[in-house]
C-alpha positions in Angstrom: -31.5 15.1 9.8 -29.2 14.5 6.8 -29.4 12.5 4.1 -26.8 10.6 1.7 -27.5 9.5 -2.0 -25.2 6.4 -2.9 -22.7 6.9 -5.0 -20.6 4.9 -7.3 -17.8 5.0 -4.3 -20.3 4.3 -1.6 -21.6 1.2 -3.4 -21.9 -2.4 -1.9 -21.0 -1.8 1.3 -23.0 -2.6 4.3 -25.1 0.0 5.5 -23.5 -0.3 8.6 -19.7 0.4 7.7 -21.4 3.0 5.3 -22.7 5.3 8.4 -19.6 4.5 10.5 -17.9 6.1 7.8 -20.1 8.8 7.0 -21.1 9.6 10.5 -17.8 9.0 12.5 -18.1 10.4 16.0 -21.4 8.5 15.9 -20.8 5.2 18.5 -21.4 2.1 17.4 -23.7 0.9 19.8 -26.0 4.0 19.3 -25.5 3.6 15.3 -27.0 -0.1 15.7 -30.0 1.5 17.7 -30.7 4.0 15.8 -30.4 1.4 12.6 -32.6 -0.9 14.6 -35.4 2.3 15.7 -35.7 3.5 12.3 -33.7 7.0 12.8 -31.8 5.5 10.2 -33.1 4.7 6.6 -32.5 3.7 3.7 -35.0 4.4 1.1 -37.5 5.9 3.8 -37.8 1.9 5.2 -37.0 0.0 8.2 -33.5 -1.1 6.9 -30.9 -4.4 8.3 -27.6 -3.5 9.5 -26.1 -5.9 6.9 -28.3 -4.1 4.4 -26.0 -3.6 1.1 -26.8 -0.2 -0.2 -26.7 0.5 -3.8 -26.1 3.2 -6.3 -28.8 5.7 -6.1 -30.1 5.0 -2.4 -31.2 7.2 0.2 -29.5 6.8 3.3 -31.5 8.9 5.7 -29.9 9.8 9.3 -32.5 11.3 12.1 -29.6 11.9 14.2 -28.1 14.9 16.0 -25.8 17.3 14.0 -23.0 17.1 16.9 -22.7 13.1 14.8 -22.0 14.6 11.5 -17.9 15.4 10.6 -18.1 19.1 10.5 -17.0 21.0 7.7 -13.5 21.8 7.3 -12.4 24.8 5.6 -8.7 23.0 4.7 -7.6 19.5 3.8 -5.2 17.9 5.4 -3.3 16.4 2.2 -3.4 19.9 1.1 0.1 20.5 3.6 1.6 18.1 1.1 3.3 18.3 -2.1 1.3 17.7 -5.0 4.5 16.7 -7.4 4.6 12.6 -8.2 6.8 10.7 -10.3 4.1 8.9 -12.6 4.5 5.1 -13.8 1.2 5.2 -15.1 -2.3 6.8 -14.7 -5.4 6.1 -16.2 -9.1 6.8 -14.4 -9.0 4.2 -12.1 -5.8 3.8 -11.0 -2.2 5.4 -10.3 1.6 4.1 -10.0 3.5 6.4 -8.5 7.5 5.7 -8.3 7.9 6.5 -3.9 11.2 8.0 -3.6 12.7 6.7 -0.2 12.6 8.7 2.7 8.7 9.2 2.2 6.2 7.4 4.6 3.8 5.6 2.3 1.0 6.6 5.3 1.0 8.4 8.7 2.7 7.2 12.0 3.0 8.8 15.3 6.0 10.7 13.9 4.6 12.0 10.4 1.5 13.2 9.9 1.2 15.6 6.8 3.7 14.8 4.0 3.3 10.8 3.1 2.6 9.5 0.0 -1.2 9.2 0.1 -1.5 12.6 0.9 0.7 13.8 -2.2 -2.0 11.4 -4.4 -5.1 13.3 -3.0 -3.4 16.3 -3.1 -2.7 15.5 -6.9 -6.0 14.4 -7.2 -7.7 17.0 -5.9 -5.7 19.6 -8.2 -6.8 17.4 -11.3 -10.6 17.7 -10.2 -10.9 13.7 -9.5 -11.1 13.9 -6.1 -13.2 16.6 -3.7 -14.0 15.0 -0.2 -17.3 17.0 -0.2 -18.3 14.8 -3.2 -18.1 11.7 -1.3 -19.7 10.0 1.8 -17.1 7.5 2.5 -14.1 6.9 0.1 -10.8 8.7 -0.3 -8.0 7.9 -2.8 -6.2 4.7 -1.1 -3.1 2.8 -1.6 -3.3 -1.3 -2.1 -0.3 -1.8 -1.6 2.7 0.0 0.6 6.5 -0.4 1.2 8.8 0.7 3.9 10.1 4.5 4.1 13.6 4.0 2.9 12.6 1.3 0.2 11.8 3.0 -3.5 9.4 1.7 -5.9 6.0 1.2 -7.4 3.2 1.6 -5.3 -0.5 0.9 -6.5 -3.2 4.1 -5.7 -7.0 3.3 -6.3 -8.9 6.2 -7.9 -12.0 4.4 -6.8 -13.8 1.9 -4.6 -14.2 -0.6 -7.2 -10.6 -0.6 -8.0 -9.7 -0.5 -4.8 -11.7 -3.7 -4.1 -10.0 -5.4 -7.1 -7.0 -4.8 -6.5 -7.0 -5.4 -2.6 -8.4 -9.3 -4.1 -5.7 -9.2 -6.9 -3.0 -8.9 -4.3 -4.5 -11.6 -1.5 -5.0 -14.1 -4.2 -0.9 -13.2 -5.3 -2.4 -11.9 -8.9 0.0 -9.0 -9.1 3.3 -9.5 -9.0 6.6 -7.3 -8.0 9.8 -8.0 -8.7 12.6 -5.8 -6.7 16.1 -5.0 -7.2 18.9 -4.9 -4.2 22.5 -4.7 -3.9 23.7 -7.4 -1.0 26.9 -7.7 0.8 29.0 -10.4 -0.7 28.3 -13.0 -3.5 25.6 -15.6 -2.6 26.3 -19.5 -3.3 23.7 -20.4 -5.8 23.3 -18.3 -8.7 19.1 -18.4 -8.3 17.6 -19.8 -4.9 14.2 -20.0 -3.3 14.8 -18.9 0.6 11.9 -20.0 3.0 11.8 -18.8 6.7 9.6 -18.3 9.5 9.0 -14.7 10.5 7.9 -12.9 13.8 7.3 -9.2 14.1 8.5 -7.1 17.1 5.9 -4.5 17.1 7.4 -2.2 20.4 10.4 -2.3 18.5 9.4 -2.3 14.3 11.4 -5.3 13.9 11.3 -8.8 12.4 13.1 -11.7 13.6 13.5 -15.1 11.6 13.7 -18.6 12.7 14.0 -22.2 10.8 11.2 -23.4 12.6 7.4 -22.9 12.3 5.4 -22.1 15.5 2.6 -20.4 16.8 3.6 -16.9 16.4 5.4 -16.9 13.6 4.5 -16.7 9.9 5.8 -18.4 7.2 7.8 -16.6 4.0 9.3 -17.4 0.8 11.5 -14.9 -0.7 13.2 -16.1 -4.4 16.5 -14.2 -5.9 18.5 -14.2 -8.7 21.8 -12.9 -9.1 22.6 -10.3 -11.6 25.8 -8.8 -11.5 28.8 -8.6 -8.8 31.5 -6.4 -7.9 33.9 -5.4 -5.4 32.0 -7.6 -2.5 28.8 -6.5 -3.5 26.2 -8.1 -5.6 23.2 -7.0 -7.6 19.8 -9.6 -7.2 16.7 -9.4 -8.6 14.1 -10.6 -5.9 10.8 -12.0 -6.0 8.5 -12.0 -3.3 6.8 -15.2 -3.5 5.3 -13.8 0.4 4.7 -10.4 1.5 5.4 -9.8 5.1 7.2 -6.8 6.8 10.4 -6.4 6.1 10.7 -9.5 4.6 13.4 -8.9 1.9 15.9 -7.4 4.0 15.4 -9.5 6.9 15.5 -12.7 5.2 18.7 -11.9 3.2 20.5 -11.0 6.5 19.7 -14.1 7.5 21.7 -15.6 5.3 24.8 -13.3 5.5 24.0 -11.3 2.5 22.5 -7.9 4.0 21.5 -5.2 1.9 23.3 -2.5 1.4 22.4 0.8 3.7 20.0 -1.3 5.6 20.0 0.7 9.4 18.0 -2.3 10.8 18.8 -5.3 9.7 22.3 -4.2 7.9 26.7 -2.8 8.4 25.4 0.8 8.3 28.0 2.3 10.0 30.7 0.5 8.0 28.3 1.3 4.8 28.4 5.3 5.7 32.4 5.0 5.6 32.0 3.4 2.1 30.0 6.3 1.1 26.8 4.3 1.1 23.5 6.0 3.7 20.3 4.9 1.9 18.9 1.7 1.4 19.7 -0.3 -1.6 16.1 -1.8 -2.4 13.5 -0.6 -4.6 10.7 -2.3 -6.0 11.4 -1.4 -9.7 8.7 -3.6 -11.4 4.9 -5.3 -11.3 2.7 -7.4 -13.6 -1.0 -7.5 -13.2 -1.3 -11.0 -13.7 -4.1 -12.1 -13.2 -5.7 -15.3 -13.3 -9.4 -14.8 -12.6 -11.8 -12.1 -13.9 -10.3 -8.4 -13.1 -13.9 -6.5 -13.9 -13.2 -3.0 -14.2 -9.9 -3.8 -14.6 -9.7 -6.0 -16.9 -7.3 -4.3 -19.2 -4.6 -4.2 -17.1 -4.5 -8.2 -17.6 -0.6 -9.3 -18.6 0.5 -5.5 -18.8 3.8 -5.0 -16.8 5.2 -1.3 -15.6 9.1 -1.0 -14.6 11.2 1.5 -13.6 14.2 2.3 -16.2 16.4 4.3 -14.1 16.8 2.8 -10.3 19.8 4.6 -8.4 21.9 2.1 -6.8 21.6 0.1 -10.1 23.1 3.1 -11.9 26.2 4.1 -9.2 26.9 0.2 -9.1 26.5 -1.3 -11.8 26.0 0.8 -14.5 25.2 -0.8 -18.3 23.7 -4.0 -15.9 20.3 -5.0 -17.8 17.2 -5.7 -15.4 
């Protein structure tokens, strides 16, 4: 038998998603029995499955030990670097500037050095985070971007932020702004681009069409131009839609790729030119939000940018963005 004693983190959440969680080798059929036969508890009482615990509740588990995540004498987000280039911190939240290169989280070909794991590691040598203090939360990103794009990314210190800010960014209540250097000039100084996008998930790829149908999704990607020079010109983009790959797919699409884009991009001619990494970064974000923030509701109207972006600065240097 073990028990658990809600925590701040653990809060609000059904009791169900709380024990697969806390108890993960446990299978979910045996959880709902067990739930359902009383081995489980909350409280010492008969409890629902949709039961939403609360800070200072006893979750108690008559269950077999072989259920329980054994302990582990090493992390592994300790294999990573613990160095971050800091936006801003405060106790609930992070912005960490992702240099590119860097997987924001895990994939079949990196598992140990991603950005998450740097933030727990960071965490963890602050004293904010120690997974033995907590049942089921960890230090997660709301938001990501691709490996080879730079930028801002969000890090929730805690559940609650995480929650808010997961809601901020459904309801389009944060905004991000990027920067990119395209091939060629575009037509129209400022234009609002829609599309309809389709993800090849065998081969990580997007594809766009200017038709709506079944399987695609639709996107809306606004840019303004900045600056040109020598066939090449600097845009500011906002993403009016979020969707994989969206920025540098749908500027492709209308003969402007970015510059060191491998995917959807002149690569090899860009490598001759002296040009190998991605020209995209997403350099600025505004909490802007519209309904009540809670917790954090001091971020209301405050905007974070990034004064130095690379490409910007080999480019088009004394350009202001």
């Amino acid at each position: 038998m073990k028990e658990f004693i809600i925590t701040k983190n653990d809060a609000n959440q059904r009791l169900d998603k709380f024990i697969t969680k806390a108890c993960p080798t446990l299978p979910t059929a045996l959880m709902f029995k067990y739930i359902r036969t009383k081995r489980i508890k909350v409280n010492g009482k008969r409890a629902e499955i949709s039961t939403r615990l609360q800070v200072g509740d006893c979750v108690s588990a008559y269950i077999n030990d072989e259920f329980f995540t054994p302990a582990q004498p090493k992390y592994d987000f300790l294999s990573a670097p613990a160095k971050l280039d800091i936006v801003y911190e405060d106790e609930n939240i992070v912005l960490v500037n992702k240099k590119q290169g860097l997987l924001v989280h895990p994939d079949k070909n990196e598992y140990g050095d991603t950005l998450i794991a740097r933030i727990q590691h960071y965490l963890y040598d602050k004293g904010e985070y120690n997974p033995d203090d907590e049942h089921s939360f960890r230090p997660a990103l709301a938001n990501r971007i691709d490996r080879n794009t730079a930028g801002i990314v969000i890090a929730a210190k805690n559940a609650e932020a995480l929650r808010i800010l997961c809601d901020k960014i459904k309801y389009r209540e944060i905004s991000k702004q990027y920067l990119t250097v395209v091939h060629g000039t575009p037509k129209q100084k400022t234009a609002t681009l829609t599309g309809y996008l389709e993800k090849n998930e065998d081969k990580n790829k997007v594809y766009l069409s200017k038709q709506k149908n079944d399987n695609n999704l639709t996107i809306v990607t606004k840019y303004t131009l900045l600056a040109t020079k020598n066939n090449l010109s600097l845009l500011e983009v906002d993403l009016l839609t979020g969707r994989t790959h969206q920025i540098r797919a749908h500027m492709a699409s209308i003969g402007h790729a970015i510059l060191g884009d491998g995917k959807y991009g002149k690569l090899k001619e860009d490598k001759k030119l002296g040009f190998n990494k991605q020209a995209l970064c997403s350099y600025k974000l505004t909490f802007d939000f519209k309904t009540d923030a809670g917790a954090l509701e001091y971020l209301k109207g405050k905007t974070f940018k990034l004064n130095n972006v690379w490409f910007v600065d080999e480019l088009f240097p004394n350009t202001k963005y």
